[in-house]
C-alpha positions as CSV (number, residue, x, y, z in Angstrom):
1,X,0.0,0.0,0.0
2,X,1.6,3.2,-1.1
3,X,2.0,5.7,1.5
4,X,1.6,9.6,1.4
5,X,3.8,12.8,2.7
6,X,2.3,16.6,2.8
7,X,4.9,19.0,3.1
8,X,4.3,23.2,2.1
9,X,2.1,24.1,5.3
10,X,2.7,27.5,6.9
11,X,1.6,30.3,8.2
12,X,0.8,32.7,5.0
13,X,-1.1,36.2,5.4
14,X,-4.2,36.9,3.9
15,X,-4.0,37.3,0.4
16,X,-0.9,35.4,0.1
17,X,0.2,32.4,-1.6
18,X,1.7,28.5,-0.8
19,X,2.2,25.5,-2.8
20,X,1.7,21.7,-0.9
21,X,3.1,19.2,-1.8
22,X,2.2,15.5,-1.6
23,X,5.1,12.7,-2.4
24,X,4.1,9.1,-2.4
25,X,6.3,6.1,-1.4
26,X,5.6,4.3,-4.9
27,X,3.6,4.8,-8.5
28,X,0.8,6.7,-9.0
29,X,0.9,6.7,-12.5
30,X,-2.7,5.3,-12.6
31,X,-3.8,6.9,-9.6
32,X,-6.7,9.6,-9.1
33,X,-5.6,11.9,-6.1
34,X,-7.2,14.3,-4.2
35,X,-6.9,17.3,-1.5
36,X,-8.6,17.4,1.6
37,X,-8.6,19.9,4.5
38,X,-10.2,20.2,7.5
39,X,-10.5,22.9,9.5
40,X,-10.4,23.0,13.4
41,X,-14.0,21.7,14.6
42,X,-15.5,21.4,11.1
43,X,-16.2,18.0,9.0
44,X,-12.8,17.4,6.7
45,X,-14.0,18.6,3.0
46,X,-13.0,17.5,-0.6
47,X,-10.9,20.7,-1.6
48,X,-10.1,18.9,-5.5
49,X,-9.0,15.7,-7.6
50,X,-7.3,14.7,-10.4
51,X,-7.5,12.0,-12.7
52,X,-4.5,9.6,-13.3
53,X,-4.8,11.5,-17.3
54,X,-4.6,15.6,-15.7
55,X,-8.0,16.3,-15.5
56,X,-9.0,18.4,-12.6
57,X,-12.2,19.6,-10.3
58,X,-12.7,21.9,-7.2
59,X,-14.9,22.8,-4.7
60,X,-16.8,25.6,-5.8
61,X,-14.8,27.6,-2.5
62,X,-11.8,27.4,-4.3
63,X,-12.4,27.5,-7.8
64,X,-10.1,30.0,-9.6
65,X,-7.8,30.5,-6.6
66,X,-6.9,26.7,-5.9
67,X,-4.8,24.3,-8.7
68,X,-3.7,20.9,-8.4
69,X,-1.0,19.2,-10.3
70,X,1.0,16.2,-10.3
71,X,4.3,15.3,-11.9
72,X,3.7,11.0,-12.0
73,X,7.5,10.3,-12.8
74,X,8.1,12.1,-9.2
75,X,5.0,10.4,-7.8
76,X,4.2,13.8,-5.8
77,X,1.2,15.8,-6.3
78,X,0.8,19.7,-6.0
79,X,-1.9,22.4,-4.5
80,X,-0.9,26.1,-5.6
81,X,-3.1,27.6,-3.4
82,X,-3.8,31.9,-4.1
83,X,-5.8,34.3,-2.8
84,X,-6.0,32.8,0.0
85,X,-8.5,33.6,3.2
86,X,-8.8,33.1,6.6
87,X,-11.3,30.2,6.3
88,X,-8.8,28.7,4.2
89,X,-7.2,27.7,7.3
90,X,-7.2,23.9,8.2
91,X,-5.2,20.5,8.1
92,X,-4.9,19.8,4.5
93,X,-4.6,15.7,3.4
94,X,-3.4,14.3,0.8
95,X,-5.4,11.4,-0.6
96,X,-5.0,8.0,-2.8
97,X,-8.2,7.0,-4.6
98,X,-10.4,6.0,-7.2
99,X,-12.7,7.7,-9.8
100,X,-15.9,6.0,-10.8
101,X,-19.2,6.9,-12.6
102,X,-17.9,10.9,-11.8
103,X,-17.0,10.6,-8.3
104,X,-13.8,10.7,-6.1
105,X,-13.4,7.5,-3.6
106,X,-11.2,8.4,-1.0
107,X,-8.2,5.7,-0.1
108,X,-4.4,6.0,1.5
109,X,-4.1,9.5,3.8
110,X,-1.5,11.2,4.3
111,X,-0.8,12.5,7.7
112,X,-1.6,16.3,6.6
113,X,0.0,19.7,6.7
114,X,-1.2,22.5,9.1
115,X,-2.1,25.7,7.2
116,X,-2.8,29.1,8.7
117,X,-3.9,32.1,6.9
118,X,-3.9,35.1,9.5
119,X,-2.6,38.4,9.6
């Protein structure tokens, strides 16, 4: 079972920028992945996926601010996160799963990196 690493967390100031990164400990060539986060005392929410071919989706909070990439012959994925708020704030997870019939299932976790957006 491949296993997942965030790394990129911080603490950023309103309007700034950070990029996460997620590196896994074998292939995931053939792998949809996604971004979670969850925030302190909130339900953890599906931030965006991609497809093992590229193709991404977002939740409508982070549309136009928020891209994920992933560079397969690194097996690490990427969140370039923008503009970003104070509710952006939250424990952000990498995730391992499976696309079907146009939805993400969820699989291997990371452990998650802390992000803080506050002046």
């Amino acid at each position: 079972q491949v296993q997942l690493v965030e790394s990129g967390g911080g603490l950023v100031q309103p309007g700034g920028s950070l990029r996460l990164s997620c590196v896994a400990s074998g292939s995931i060539f053939s792998t949809s992945m996604a971004w979670y986060r969850q925030a302190p005392g909130k339900p953890r929410e599906l931030v965006g996926t991609i497809t093992s071919a590229g193709s991404d989706e977002y939740a409508e909070s982070v549309k136009g601010r928020f891209t994920i990439s992933r560079d397969n012959a690194k097996n690490k994925m990427y969140l370039q996160m923008n503009g970003l708020k104070p509710e952006d704030t939250g424990d952000y997870l990498c995730n391992a799963g499976t696309h079907y019939s146009g939805r993400y299932y969820p699989g291997v976790w990371g452990q998650g990196t802390l992000v803080t957006v506050s002046s």
